[in-house]
Structure formats: structure tokens, C-alpha cells
N, CA, C and O atoms as CSV, one atom per row, in Angstrom:
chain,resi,resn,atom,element,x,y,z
A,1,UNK,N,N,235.534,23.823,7.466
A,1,UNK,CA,C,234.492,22.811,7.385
A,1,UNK,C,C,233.517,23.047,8.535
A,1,UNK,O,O,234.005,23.264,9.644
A,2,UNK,N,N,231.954,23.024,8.365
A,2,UNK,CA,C,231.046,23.372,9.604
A,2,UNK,C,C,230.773,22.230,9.977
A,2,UNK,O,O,231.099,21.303,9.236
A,3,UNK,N,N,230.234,22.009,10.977
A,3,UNK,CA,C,229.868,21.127,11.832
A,3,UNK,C,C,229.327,19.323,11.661
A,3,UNK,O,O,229.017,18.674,12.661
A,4,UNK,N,N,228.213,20.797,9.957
A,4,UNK,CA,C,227.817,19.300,9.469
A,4,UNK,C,C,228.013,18.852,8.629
A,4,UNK,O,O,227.437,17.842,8.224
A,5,UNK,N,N,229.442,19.812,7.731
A,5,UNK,CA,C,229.816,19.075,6.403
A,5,UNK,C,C,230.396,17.029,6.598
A,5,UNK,O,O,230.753,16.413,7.602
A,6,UNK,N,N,230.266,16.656,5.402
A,6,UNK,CA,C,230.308,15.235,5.804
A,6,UNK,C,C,232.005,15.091,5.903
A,6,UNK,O,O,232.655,16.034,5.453
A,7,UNK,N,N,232.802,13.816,6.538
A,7,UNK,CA,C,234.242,14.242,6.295
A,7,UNK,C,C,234.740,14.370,4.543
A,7,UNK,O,O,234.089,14.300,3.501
A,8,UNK,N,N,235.614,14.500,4.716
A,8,UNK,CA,C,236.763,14.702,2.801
A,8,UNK,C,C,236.503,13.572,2.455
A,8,UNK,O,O,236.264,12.615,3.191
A,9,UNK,N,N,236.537,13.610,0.967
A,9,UNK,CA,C,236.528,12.273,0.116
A,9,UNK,C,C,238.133,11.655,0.561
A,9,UNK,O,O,239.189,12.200,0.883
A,10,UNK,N,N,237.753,10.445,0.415
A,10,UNK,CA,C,239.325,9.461,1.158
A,10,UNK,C,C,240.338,10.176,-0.235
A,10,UNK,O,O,239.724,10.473,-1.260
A,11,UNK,N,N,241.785,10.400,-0.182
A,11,UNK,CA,C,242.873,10.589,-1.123
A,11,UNK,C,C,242.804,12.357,-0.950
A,11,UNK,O,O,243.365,13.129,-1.728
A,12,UNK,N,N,242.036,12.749,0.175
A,12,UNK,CA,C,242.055,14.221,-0.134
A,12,UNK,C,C,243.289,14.708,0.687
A,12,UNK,O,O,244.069,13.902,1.195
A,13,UNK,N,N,243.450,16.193,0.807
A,13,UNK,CA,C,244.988,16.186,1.658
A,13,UNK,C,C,244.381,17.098,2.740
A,13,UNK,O,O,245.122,17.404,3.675
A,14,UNK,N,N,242.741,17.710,2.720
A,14,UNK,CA,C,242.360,18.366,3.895
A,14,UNK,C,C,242.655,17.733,5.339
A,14,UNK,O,O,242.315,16.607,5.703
A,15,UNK,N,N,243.218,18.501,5.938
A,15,UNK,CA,C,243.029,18.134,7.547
A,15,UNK,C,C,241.556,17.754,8.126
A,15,UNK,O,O,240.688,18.626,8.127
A,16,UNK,N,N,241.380,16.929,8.437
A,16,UNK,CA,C,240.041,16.555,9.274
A,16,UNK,C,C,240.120,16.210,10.579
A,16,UNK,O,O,240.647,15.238,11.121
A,17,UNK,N,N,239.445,17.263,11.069
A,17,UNK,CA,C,239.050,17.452,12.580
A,17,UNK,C,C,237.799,16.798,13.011
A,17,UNK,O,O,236.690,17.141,12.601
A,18,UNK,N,N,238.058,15.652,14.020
A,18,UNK,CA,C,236.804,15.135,14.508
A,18,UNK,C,C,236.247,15.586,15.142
A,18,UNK,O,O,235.161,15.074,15.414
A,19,UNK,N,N,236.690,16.972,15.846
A,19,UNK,CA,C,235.707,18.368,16.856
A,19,UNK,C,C,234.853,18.991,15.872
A,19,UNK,O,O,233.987,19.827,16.130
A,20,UNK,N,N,235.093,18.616,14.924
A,20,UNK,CA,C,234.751,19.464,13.641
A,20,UNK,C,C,233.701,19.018,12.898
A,20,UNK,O,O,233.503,19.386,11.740
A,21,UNK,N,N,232.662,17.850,13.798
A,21,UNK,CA,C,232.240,16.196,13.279
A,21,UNK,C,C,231.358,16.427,14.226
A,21,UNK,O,O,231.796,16.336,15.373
A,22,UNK,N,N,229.662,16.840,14.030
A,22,UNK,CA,C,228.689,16.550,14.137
A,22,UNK,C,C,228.517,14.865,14.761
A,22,UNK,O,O,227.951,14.899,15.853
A,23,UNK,N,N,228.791,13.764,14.421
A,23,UNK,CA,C,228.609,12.899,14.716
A,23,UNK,C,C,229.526,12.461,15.784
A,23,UNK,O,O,229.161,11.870,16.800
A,24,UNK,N,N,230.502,12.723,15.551
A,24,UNK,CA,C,231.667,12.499,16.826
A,24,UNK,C,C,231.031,12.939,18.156
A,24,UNK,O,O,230.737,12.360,19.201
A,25,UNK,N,N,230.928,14.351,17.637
A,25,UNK,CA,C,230.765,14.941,18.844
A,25,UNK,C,C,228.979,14.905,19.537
A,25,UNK,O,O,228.837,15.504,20.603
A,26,UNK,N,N,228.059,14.409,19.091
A,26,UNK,CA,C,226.944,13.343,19.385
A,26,UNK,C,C,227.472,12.119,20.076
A,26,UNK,O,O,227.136,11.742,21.198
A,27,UNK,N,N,228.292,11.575,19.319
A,27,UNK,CA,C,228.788,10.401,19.905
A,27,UNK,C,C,229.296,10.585,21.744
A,27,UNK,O,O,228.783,9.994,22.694
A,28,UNK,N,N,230.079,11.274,21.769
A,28,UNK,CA,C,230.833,11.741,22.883
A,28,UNK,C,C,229.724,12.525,23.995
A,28,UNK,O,O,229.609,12.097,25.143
A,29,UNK,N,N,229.164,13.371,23.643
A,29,UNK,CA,C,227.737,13.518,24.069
A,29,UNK,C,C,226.858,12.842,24.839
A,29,UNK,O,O,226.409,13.112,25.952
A,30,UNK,N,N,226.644,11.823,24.028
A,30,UNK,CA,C,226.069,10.470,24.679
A,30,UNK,C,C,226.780,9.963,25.813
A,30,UNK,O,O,226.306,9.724,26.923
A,31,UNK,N,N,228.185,9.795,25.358
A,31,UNK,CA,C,229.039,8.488,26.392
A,31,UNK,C,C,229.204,9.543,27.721
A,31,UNK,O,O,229.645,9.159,28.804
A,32,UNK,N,N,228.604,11.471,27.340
A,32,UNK,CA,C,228.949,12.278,28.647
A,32,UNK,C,C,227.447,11.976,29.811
A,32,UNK,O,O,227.231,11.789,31.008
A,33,UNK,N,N,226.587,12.105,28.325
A,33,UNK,CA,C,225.043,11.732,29.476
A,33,UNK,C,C,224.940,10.319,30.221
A,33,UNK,O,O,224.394,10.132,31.308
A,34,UNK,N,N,225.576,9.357,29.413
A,34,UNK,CA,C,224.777,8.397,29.847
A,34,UNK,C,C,226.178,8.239,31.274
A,34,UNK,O,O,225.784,7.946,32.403
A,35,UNK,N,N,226.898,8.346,31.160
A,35,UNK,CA,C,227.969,8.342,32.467
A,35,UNK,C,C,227.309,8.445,34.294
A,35,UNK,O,O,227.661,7.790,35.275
A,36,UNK,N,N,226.398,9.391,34.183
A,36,UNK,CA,C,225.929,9.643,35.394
A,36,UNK,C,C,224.766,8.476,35.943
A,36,UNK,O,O,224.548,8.139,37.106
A,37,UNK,N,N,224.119,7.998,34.705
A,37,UNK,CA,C,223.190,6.909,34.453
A,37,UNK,C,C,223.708,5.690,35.258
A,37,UNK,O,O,223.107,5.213,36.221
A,38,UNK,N,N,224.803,5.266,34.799
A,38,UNK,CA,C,225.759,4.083,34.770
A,38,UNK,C,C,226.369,4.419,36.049
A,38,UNK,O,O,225.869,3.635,36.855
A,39,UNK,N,N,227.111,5.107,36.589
A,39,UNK,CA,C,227.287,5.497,38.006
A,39,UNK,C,C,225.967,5.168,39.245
A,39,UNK,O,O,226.058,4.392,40.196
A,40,UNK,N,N,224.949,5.901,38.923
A,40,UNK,CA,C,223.918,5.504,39.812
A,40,UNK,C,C,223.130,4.103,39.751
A,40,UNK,O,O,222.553,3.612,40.722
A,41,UNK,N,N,223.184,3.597,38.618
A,41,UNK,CA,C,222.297,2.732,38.034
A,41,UNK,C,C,223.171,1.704,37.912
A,41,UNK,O,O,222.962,0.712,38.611
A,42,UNK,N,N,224.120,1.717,37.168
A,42,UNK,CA,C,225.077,0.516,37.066
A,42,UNK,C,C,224.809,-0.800,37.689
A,42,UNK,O,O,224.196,-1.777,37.260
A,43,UNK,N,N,225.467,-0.567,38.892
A,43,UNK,CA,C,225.123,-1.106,39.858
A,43,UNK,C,C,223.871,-2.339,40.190
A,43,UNK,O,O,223.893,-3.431,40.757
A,44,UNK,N,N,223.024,-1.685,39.650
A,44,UNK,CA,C,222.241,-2.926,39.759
A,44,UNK,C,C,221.339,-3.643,38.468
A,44,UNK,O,O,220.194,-4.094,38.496
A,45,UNK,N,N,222.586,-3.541,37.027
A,45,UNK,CA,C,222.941,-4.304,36.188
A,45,UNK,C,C,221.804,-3.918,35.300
A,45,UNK,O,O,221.351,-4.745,34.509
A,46,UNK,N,N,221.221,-2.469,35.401
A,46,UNK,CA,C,220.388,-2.485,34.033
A,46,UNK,C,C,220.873,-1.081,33.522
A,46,UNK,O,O,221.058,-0.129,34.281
A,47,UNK,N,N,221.018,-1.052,32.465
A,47,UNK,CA,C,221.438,-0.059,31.057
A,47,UNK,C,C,220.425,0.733,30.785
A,47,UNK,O,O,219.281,0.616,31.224
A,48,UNK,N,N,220.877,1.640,29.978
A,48,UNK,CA,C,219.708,3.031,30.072
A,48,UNK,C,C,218.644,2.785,29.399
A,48,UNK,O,O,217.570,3.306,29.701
A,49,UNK,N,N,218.829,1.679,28.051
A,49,UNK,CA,C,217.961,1.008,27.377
A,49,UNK,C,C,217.017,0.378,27.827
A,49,UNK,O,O,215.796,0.499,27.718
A,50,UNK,N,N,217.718,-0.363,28.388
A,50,UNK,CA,C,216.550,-1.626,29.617
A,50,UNK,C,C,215.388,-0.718,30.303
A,50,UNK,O,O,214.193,-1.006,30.353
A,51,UNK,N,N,216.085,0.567,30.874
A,51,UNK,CA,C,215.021,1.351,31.834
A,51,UNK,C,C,214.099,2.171,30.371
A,51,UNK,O,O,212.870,2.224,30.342
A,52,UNK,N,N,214.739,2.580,29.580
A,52,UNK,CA,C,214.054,3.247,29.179
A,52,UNK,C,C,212.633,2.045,28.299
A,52,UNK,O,O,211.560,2.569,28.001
A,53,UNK,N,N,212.826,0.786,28.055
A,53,UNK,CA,C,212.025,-0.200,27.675
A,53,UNK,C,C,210.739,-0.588,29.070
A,53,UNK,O,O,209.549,-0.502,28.769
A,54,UNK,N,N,211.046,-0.902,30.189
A,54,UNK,CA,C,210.597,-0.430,31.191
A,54,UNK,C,C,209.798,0.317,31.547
A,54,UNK,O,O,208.684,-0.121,31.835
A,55,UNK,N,N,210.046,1.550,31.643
A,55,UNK,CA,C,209.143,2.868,32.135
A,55,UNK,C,C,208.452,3.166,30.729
A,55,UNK,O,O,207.766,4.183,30.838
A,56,UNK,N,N,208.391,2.554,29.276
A,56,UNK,CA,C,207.424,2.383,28.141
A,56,UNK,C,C,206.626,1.635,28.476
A,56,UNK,O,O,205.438,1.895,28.283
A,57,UNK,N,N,207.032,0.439,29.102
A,57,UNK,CA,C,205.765,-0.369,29.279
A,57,UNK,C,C,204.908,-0.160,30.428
A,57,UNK,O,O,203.684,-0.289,30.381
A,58,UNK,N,N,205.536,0.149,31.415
A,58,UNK,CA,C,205.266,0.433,32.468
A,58,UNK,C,C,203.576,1.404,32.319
A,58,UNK,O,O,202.517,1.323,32.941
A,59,UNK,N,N,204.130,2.406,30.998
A,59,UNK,CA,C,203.210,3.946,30.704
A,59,UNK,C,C,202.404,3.344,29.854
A,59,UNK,O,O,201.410,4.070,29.853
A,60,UNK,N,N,202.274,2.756,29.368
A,60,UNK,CA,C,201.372,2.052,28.303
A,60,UNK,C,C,201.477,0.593,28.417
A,60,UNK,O,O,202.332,-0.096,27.860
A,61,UNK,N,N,200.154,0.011,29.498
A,61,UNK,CA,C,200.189,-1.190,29.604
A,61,UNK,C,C,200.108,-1.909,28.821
A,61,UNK,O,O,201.061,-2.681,28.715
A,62,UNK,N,N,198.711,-2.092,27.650
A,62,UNK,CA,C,199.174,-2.901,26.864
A,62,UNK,C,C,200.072,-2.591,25.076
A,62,UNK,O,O,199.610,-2.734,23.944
A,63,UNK,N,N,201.112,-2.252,25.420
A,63,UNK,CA,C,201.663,-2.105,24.339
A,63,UNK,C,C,202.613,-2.885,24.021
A,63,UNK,O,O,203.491,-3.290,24.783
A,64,UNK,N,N,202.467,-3.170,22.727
A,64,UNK,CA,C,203.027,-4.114,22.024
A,64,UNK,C,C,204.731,-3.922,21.630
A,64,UNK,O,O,205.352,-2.862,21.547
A,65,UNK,N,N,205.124,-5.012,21.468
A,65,UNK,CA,C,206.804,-4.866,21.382
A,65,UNK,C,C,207.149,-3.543,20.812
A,65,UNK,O,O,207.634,-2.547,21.349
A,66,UNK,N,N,206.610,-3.885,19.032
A,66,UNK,CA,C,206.746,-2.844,18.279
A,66,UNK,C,C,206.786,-1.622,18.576
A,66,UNK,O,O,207.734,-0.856,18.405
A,67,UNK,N,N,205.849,-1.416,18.990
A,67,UNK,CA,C,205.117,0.115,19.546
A,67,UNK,C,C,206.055,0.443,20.704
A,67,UNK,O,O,206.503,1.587,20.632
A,68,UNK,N,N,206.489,-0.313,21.815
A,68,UNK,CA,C,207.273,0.278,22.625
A,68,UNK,C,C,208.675,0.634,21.847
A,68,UNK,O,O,209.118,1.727,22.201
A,69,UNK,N,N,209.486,-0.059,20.846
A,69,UNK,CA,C,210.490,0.022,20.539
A,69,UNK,C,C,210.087,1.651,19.688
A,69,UNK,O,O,210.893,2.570,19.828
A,70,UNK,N,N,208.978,1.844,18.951
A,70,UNK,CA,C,208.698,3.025,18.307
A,70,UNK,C,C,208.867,4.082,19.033
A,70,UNK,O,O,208.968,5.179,18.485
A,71,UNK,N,N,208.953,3.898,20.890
A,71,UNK,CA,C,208.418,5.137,21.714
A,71,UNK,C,C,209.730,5.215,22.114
A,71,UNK,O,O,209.904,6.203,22.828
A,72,UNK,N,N,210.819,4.498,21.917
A,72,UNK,CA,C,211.836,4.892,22.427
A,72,UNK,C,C,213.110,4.479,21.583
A,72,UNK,O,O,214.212,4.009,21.864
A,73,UNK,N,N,212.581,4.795,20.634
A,73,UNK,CA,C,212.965,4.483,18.941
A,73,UNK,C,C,214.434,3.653,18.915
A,73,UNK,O,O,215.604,4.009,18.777
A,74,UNK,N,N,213.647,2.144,19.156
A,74,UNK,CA,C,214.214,0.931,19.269
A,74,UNK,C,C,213.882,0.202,17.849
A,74,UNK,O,O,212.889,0.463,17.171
A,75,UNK,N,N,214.875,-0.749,17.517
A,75,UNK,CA,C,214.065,-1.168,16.319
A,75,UNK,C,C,213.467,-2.140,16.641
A,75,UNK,O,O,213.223,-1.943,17.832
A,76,UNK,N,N,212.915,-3.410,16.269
A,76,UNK,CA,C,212.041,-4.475,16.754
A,76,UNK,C,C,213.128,-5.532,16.990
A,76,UNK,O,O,212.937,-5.980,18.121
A,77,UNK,N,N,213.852,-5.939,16.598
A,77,UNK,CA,C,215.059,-6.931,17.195
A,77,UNK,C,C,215.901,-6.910,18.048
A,77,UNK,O,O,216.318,-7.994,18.456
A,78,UNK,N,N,216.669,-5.126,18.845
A,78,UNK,CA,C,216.552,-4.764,19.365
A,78,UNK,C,C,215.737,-5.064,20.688
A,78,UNK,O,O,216.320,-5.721,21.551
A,79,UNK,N,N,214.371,-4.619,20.939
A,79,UNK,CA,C,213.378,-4.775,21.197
A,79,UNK,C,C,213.358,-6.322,21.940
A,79,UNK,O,O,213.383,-6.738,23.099
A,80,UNK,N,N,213.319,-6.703,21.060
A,80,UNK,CA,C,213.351,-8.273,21.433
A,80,UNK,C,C,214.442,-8.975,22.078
A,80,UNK,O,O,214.142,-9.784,22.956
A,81,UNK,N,N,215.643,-8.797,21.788
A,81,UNK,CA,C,217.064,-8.872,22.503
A,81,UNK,C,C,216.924,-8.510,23.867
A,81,UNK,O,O,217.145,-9.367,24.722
A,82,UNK,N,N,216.544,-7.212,24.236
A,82,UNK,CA,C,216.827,-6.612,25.347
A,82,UNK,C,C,215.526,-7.011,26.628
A,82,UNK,O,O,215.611,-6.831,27.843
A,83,UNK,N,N,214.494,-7.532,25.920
A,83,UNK,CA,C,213.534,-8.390,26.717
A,83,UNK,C,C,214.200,-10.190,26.957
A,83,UNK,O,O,213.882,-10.911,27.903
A,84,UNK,N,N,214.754,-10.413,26.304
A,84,UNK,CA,C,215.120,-11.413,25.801
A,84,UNK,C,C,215.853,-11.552,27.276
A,84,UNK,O,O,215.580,-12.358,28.165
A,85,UNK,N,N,216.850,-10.539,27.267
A,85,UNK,CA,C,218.183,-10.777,28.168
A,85,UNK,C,C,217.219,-10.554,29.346
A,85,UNK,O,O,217.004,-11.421,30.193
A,86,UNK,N,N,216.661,-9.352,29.346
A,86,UNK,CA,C,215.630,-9.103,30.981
A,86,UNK,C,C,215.065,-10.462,31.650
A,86,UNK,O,O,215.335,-10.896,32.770
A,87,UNK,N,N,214.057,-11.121,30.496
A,87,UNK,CA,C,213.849,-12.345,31.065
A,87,UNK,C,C,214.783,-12.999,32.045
A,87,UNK,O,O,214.835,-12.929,33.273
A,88,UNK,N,N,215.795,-13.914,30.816
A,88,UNK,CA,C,217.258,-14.253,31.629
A,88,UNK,C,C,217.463,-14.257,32.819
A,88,UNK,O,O,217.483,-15.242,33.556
A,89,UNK,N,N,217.638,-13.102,33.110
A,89,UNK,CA,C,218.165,-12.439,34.357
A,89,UNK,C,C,217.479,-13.337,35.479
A,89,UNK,O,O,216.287,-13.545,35.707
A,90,UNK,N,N,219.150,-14.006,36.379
A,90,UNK,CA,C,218.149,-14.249,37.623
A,90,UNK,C,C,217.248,-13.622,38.687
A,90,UNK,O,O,216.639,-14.339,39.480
């Protein structure tokens, strides 16, 4: 099976390898990048999301929710949640 076949239909008797899983191994990927993020950053309680919502607006002053969630391909509720909580914040 290559990388990006999808897994076996359920009742099949193939072995399935999740190294073997395009998405897994994206998945795992992620939780390796964002690790160093969360180490330095952690700390002072904002997520890679938050910054990356941030340094969008930051680059394009007046841009609109939408449009920032487009630049850092957020969806719009999303978007709104994660301003939502920023506010919040004492």
C-alpha cells in the first residue's frame, strides 16, 4: 500500500500500517513542528493559531475576519472563537 492509498475497506483481512498513512503521518508531523512552538511560546498562553491570527492582522491592517481566516486558512467560526477567547484574556 503507498503512502496515499486510502486505508482497506472495514471486513478486509489486509494488515494496515499507520506509517503507511499519509494522514497519520501529517498528523504526527504537525504535533513534531508545533512542539518547539509550545516550548518557547507556551508559556505565555498563546497557541500557534492565536500568533499566526496576529501577525495576519498585524500585516494587513484593515482586514477583515474573513480574509484573515483565508490567509491562514482558518474557517470563519474558527476565526471568531479564537478572537473571541483573545479578547477574554485578562
Amino acid at each position: 500500500m503507498s503512502k496515499c492509498d486510502p486505508a482497506p475497506a472495514s471486513g478486509t483481512t489486509e494488515a494496515y500500517d499507520l506509517l503507511d498513512t499519509l494522514s497519520h503521518l501529517l498528523r504526527r508531523s504537525h504535533f513534531r513542528a508545533a512542539k518547539p512552538f509550545n516550548q518557547s511560546l507556551g508559556h505565555h498562553g498563546i497557541t500557534s493559531r492565536q500568533l499566526a491570527l496576529l501577525v495576519a492582522i498585524s500585516q494587513n491592517s484593515d482586514v477583515s475576519q474573513r480574509r484573515a481566516g483565508e490567509l491562514i486558512a482558518l474557517d470563519m467560526n474558527t476565526v471568531s472563537d479564537l478572537l473571541r477567547r483573545m479578547e477574554e484574556r485578562p
